[in-house]
N, C-alpha and C positions, 0 to 999 in steps of 0.2 A: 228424610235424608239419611239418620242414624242405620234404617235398615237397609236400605238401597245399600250404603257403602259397606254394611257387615254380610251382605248379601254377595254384593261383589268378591269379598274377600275372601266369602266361605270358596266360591265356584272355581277360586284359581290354584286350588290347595290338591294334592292330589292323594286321593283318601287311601288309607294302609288300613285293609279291616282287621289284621292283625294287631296292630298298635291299639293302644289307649284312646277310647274317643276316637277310635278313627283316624288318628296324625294331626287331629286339628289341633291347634292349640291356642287358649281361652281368648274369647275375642277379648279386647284391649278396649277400656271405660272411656268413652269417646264426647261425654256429655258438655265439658269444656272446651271441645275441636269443633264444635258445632252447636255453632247459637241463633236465637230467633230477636228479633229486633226491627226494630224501625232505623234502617242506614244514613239516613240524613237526617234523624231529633237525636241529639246527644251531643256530649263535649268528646271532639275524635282526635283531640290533641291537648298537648302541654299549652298552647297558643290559645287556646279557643278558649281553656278555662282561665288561664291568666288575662283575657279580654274581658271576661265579667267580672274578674274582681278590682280592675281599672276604675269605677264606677260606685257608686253608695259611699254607705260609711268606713272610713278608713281602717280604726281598732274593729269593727268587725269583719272584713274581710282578713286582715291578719290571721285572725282569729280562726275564721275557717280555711286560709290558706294550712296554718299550721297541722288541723286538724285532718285535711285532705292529705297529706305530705305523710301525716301520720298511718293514716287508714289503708294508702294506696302501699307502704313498705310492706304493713302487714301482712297486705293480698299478696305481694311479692314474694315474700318468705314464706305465707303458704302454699302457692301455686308450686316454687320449688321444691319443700316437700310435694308437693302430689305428685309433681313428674317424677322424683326420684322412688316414688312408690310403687307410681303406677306399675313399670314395666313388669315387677314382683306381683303385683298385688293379687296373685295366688298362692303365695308364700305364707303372709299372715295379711287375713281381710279384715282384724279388727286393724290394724293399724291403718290400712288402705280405708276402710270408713270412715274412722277418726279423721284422717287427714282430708279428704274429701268432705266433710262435715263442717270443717274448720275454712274450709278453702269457702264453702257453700256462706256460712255466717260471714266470713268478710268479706264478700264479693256485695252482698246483700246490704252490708251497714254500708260500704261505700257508696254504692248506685245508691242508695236513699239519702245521701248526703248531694250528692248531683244531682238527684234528681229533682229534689227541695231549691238547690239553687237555680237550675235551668228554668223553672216554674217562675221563681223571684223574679228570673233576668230577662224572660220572654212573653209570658202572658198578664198582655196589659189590660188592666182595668177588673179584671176579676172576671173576666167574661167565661172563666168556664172554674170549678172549684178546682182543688189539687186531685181529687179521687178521680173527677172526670176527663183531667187532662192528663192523667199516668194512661186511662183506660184506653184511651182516642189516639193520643200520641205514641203511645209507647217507647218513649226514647232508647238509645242504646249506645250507653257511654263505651266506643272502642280503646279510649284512655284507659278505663277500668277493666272493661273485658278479655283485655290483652295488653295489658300492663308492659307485659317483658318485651314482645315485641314493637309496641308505639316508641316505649322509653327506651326501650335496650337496645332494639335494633334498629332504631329511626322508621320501622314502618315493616310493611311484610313484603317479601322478596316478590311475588306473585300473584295476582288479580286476578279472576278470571270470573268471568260472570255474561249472563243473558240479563241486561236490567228491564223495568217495567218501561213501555212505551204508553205513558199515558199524557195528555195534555193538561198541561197547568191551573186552564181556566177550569177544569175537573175537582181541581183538589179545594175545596168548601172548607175545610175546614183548617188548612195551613194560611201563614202568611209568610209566603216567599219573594216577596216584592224586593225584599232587599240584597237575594242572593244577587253576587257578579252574575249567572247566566240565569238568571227569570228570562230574559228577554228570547230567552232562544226557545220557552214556550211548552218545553216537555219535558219530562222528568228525568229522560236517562241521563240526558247533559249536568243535570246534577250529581246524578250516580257517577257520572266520568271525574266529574270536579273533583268530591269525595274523594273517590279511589287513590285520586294523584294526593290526596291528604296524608290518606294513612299508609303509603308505599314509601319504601326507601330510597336512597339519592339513585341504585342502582337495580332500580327493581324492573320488570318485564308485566304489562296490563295490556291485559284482551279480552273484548266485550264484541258480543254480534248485537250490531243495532240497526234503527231505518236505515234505509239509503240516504233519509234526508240531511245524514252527516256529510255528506258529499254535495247533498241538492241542493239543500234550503237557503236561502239567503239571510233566513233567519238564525243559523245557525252558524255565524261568522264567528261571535264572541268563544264557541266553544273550538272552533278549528282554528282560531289564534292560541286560545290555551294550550291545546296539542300541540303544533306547532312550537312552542317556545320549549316543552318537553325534552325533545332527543329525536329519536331515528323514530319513525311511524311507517308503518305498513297497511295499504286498505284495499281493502279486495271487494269488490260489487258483484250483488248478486240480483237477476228478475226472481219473484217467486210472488208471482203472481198469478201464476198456473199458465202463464205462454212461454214455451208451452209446458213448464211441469214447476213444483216447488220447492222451495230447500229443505220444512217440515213438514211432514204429511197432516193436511189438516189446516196448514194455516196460509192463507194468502196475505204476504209480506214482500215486498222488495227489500233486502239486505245487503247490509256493508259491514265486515269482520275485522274490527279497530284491533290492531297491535301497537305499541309502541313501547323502547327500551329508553330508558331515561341515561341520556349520556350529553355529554359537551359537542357531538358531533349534531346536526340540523338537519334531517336529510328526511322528504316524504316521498314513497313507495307508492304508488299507485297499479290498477287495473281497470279492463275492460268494465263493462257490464255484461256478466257471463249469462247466455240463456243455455239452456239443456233441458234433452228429453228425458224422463223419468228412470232409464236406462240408463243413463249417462252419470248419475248421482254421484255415484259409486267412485268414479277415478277423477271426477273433479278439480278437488285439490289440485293431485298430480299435476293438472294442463295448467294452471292458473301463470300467468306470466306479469311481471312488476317489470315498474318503467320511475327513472326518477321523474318526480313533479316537482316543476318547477316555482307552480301557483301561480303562475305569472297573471293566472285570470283570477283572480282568489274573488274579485265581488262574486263568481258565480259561485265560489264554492273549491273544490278540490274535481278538477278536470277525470273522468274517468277515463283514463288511456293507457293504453297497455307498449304502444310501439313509438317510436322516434317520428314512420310516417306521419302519424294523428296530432305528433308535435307540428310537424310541419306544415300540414294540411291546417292547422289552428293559427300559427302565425300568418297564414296568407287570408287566412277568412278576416281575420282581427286588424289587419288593417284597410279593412274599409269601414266606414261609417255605419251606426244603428238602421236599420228598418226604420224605425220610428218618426223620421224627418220624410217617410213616403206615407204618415198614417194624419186623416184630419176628420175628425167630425164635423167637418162643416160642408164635407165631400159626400156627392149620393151614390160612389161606387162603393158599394154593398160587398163585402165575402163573408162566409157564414164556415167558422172553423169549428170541426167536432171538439168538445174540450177534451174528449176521452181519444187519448192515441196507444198504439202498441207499437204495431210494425208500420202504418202507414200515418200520415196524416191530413185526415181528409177534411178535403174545403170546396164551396163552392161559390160561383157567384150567383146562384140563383138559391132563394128558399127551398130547402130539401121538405119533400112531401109530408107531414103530420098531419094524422087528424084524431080527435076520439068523439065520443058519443057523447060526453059532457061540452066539450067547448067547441066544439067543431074544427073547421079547419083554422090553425097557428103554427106559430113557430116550437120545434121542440125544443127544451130548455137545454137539451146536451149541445146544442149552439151557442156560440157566441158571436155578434155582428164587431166587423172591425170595419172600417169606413178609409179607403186610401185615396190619394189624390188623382191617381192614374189609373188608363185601362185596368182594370180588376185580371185579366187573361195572365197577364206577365207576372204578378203574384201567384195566381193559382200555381203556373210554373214553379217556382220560387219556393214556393211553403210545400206543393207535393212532394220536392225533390230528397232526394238521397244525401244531397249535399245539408240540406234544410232537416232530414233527419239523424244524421250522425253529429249534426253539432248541437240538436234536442237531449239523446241520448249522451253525450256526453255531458252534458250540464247541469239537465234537469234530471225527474224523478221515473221516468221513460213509464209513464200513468198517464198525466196530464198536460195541454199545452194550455200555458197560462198566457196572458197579457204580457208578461214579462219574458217572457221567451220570445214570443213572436215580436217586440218592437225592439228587445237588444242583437236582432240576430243582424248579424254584421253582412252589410249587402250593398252600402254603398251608396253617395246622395243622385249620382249620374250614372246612367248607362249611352253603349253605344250606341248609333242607330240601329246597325243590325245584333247586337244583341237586343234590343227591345224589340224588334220583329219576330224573332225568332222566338223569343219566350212568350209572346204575344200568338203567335202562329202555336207552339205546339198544347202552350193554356187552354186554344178555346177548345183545339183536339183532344186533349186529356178531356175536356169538360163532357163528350160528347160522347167519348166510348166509356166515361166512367154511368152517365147517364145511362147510355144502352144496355151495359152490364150489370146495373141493378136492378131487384125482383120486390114488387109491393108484397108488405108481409102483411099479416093478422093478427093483432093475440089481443085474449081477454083479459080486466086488471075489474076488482070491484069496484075500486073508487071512480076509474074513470069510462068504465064498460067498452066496448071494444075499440083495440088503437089501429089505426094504419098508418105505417110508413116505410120508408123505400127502404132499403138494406142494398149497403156497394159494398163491392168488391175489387179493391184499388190494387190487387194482387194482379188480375188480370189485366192491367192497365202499366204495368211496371215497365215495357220497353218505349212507353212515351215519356214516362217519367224522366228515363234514361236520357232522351234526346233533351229536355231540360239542361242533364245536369252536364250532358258535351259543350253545351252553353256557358253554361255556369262557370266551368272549369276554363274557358277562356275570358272569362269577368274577370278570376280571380285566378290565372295563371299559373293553374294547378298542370304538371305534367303527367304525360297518358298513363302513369305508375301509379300515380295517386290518384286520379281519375275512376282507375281502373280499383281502388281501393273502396276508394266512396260509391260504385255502383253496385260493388258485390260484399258491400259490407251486413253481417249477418244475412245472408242469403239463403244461406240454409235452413233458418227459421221464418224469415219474412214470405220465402215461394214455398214451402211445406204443403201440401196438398193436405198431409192431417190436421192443421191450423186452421182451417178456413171458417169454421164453425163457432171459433171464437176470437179470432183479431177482426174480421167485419162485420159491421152492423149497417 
């Protein structure tokens, strides 16, 4: 990181080969601007370490409160000196050593005074000695490491950060059961907690993380913390390579957390942006925010960009769940891909698998859902546009879970001729999506060779449409918004360069 940024600062300099050294002048001793650390083991406030010394013996925690109190002014007054050195410190370098020597010895007596009591206050039973738990843990007291700004300035003005996306049940060797957001399952929502720790009453924090800050439903506890924040800004991104991704290299779907810690309440919302590799570049620029209202907050933070998608939401929302049309005790069989992009494909009939180990089965990228009625008028229903703009706006626009499909708001009655008519163009969807797919081949070691049909539900998109003309008169959508939900991403969903990888 030290050379990256003295790298950067050489390039922006514009060199005099006349001058001394070229016009550059001495890079600036960066070593306490940039630290290495473990961001969640450590005391990251005045708060955190006055909660352990709430606890044990009384005279000796006095004792080491005094002695902290003592060590931390230290570091104070020598960090002062070092900043008032550094700017010089090609003036006189013994003095710039000394003081950096001095700053290096207190920083060092302090952290081992922390780090002795965080051991005391967190590893119970001795399950690991102190040598082992410095080595493992690596704590990184920002109390002590930034002294001036925790105490001085209530926290740091600016956050900025890509945190790790790893999951909880990963981490072996911490015990975080007792954080406030364990429950949300993955590490960055702790990074986010954190952040809001060591940041001031008016600081400004942006992090790129999953989408799953928007999707998950597991992820409630940490979009109520934000929320009670200030003003939030979130912007969604696919980068999942349909069709291209936001870093080269990595298939992620992304959401760019801002928010400014103020009295005012207010979250910012976006689309879910797809773009061509080409398109990278001016991205930003087009991004459009819309207030959110959360009105649907179990699902998460609604991805929408326009007032129409508000409105098209309120009229889906009040009808009743899916889930009062689903029974397993029913033999109408649909079999939904769990893997969706641009389409979401179902069928009432077992889609073709076979391999050379098991012979002919079900492939596991299915899932069976069992409904009370004709299966035709589902098919309808879950193919449509209308059924996929309100996926993508919810969920993680990867997978269609159980939960997607029995919260989608559809209503416990229909009319007669709407159930004719989703009934009539279901089993026609069924037949041309049938006709349009090609039996494939491929070899796999463990299972030797597989066969199965591969659709292509692109071609099939102006029945889908007559679905959702349907649809729109369930839910008394007018020909605006109609006309919204049929040509919503349209440009990616009919791509003729797509095809090769939204269908299977």
């Amino acid at each position: 990181a030290r050379l990256r940024l003295f790298l950067k600062m050489v390039a922006v300099v514009d060199v005099d080969r006349r001058a001394d050294n070229l016009g550059l002048d001495p890079l600036p001793d960066i070593d306490f601007n940039i630290r290495c650390g473990n961001t969640l083991i450590g005391y990251a406030t005045q708060a955190e370490l006055e909660k352990d010394l709430t606890y044990g013996d009384m005279f000796a925690n006095l004792e080491f409160r005094e002695k902290i109190e003592e060590e931390m002014d230290k570091t104070s007054r020598a960090y002062k000196l070092f900043k008032e050195i550094q700017f010089t410190q090609h003036e006189d370098m013994d003095a710039f050593k000394e003081a950096k020597n001095q700053l290096n010895t207190r920083l060092s007596s302090l952290n081992n005074e922390l780090n002795k009591k965080l051991y005391a206050s967190t590893v119970q039973g001795n399950s690991l000695t102190y040598s082992e738990w410095l080595s493992s843990h690596q704590p990184f007291h920002w109390l002590a490491e930034f002294y001036e700004i925790i105490n001085g300035n209530g926290g740091f003005d600016v956050i900025i950060g890509n945190p790790p996306y790893v999951e909880l049940s990963n981490l072996k060797n911490y015990d975080i059961k007792k954080h406030p957001l364990s429950n949300c399952g993955n590490l960055y929502a702790l990074i986010i907690h954190r952040s809001n720790k060591i940041s001031c009453e008016i600081s400004n924090i942006s992090f790129i993380v999953p989408l799953s800050l928007s999707s998950s439903s597991r992820m409630k506890s940490l979009q109520k913390t934000i929320s009670e924040i200030g003003r939030i800004w979130i912007s969604n991104f696919e980068g999942g390579t349909n069709p291209s991704v936001m870093f080269n290299g990595v298939k992620q779907n992304l959401s760019i957390l801002i928010w400014r810690k103020s009295e005012q309440k207010n979250i910012y919302t976006t689309k879910i942006y797809r773009f061509f590799s080409e398109e990278r570049g001016s991205l930003f620029q087009l991004l459009k925010f819309t207030v959110n209202e959360s009105t649907y907050i179990e699902y998460g933070y609604p991805k929408i960009s326009t007032t129409i998608e508000k409105i098209i939401l309120n009229k889906l929302f009040s009808k009743q769940k899916l889930v009062f049309h689903i029974s397993k005790l029913s033999k109408n069989k649909i079999f939904i891909h769990r893997i969706a992009s641009y389409y979401i494909k179902c069928f009432n009939q077992q889609p073709y698998f076979k391999n050379d180990r098991d012979g002919v089965k079900k492939s596991e990228d299915y899932k069976i859902f069992y409904f009370n009625q004709n299966t035709s008028r589902y098919i309808s229903i879950l193919s449509s546009s209308t059924f996929y703009i309100y996926w993508l706006i919810f969920f993680d626009s990867f997978k269609v879970g159980k939960y997607s499909i029995e919260n989608f708001p559809i209503g416990e009655f229909f009319e007669q001729r709407i159930i004719e008519n989703l009934d009539l163009f279901g089993n026609e969807l069924m037949q041309d999506v049938v006709k349009n797919s090609k039996r494939m081949s491929v070899f796999y070691k463990n299972t030797g060779n597989v066969e199965y049909d591969q659709y292509f539900p692109r071609l099939s998109k102006s029945i889908m449409d007559k679905a959702d003309f349907v649809l729109a008169q369930h839910y008394g959508f007018t020909q605006e918004e109609l006309d919204f939900i049929i040509n919503y991403d349209i440009k990616y969903r009919m791509g003729s360069e797509l095809n090769a990888e939204e269908e299977e």
